[in-house]
C-alpha positions in Angstrom: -5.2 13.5 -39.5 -2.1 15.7 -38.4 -3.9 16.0 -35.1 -4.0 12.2 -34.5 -0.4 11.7 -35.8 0.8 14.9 -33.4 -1.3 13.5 -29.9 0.1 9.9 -30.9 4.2 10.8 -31.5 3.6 12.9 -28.3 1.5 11.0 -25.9 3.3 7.5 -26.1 6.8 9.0 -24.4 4.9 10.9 -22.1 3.0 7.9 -21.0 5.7 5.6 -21.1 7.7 9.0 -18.6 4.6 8.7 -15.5 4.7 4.7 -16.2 8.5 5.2 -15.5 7.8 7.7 -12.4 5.2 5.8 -11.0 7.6 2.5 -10.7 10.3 4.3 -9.2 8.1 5.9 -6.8 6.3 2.6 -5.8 9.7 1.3 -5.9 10.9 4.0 -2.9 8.2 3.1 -1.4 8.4 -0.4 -1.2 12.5 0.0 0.2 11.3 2.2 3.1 9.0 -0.1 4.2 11.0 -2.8 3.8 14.1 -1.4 5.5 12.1 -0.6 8.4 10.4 -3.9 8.6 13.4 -5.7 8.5 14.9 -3.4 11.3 11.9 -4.2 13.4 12.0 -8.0 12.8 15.8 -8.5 13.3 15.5 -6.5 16.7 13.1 -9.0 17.9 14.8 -12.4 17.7 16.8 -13.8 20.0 20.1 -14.8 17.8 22.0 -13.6 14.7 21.3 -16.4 12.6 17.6 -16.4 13.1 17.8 -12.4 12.9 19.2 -12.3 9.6 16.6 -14.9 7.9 13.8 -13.3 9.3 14.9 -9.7 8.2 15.6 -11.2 4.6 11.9 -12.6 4.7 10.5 -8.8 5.5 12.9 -7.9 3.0 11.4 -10.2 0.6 7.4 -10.3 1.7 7.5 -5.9 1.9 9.0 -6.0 -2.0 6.4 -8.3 -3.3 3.7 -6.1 -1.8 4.6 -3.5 -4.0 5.3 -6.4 -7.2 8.9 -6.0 -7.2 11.5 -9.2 -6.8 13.4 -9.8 -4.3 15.7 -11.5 -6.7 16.1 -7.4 -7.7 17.1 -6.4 -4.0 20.0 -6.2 -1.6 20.2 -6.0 2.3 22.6 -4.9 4.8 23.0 -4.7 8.1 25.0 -2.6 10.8 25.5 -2.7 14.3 26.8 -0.2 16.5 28.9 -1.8 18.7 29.7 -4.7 16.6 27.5 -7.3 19.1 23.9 -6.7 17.0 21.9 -8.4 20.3 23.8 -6.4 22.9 21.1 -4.1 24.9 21.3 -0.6 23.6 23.0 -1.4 20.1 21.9 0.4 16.9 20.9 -2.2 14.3 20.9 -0.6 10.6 19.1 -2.4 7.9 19.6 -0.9 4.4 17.9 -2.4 1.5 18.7 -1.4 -2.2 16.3 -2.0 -5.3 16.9 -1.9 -9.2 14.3 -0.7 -11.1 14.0 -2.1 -14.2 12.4 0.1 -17.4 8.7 -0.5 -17.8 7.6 -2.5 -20.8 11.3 -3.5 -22.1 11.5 -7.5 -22.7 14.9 -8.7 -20.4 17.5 -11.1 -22.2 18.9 -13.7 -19.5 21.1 -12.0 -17.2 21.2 -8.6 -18.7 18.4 -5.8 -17.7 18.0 -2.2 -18.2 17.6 -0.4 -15.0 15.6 2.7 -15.0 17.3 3.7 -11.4 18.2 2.0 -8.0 16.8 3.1 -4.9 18.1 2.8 -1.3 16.7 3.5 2.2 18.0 2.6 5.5 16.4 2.2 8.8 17.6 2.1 12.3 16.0 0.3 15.3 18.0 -0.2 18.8 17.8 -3.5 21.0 15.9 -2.9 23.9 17.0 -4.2 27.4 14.0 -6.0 27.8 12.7 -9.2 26.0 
């Protein structure tokens, strides 16, 4: 009996700790690729307009792989020099994720967030298209 009420009080929080882990892992994951993706995707179109949708889709499509919202998600993007579609400029995508606490039931508009992650990825414009 105290066996089964010692394994229970202690393997709950430790379960509940790798559940927690293993989200914010995925959830690095998942901004990595995305950042890069984005980087990629903007890199390749011919305008700004058109380069910032399609980088917010990669965004969007490389979180959902992993079963994260995009609604969760930010994006940025950086160019050095300022003209992103000049030949030779560095285009910076950086994408930032909240990750919310396993298991906790969300009230509208407030959430508990286990940690937010951030990666950022750098592609440059080639000269030819």
């Amino acid at each position: 009996m105290e066996f089964t009420f010692l394994a229970l009080l202690l393997m709950v929080p430790l379960v509940y700790f790798i559940t927690t882990v293993a989200q914010m892992q995925g959830g690095s994951f998942a901004v990595v690729g995305a950042a890069d993706q984005a980087a990629k995707v903007y890199v390749a179109q011919p305008d700004t307009a058109s380069a910032q949708v399609a980088a917010e889709q990669a965004v969007a499509l490389a979180l959902a792989d992993f079963g994260h919202s995009p609604d969760q998600a930010s994006m940025a993007t950086t160019c050095d020099p300022a003209d992103c579609h000049a030949p030779g400029t560095a285009v910076t995508v950086t994408v930032r994720l909240s990750i919310p606490l396993p298991f906790v039931p969300f009230q509208d508009g407030f959430r508990l967030s286990a940690t937010e992650v951030e990666a950022a990825a750098t592609q440059i414009v080639g000269r030819f298209r």
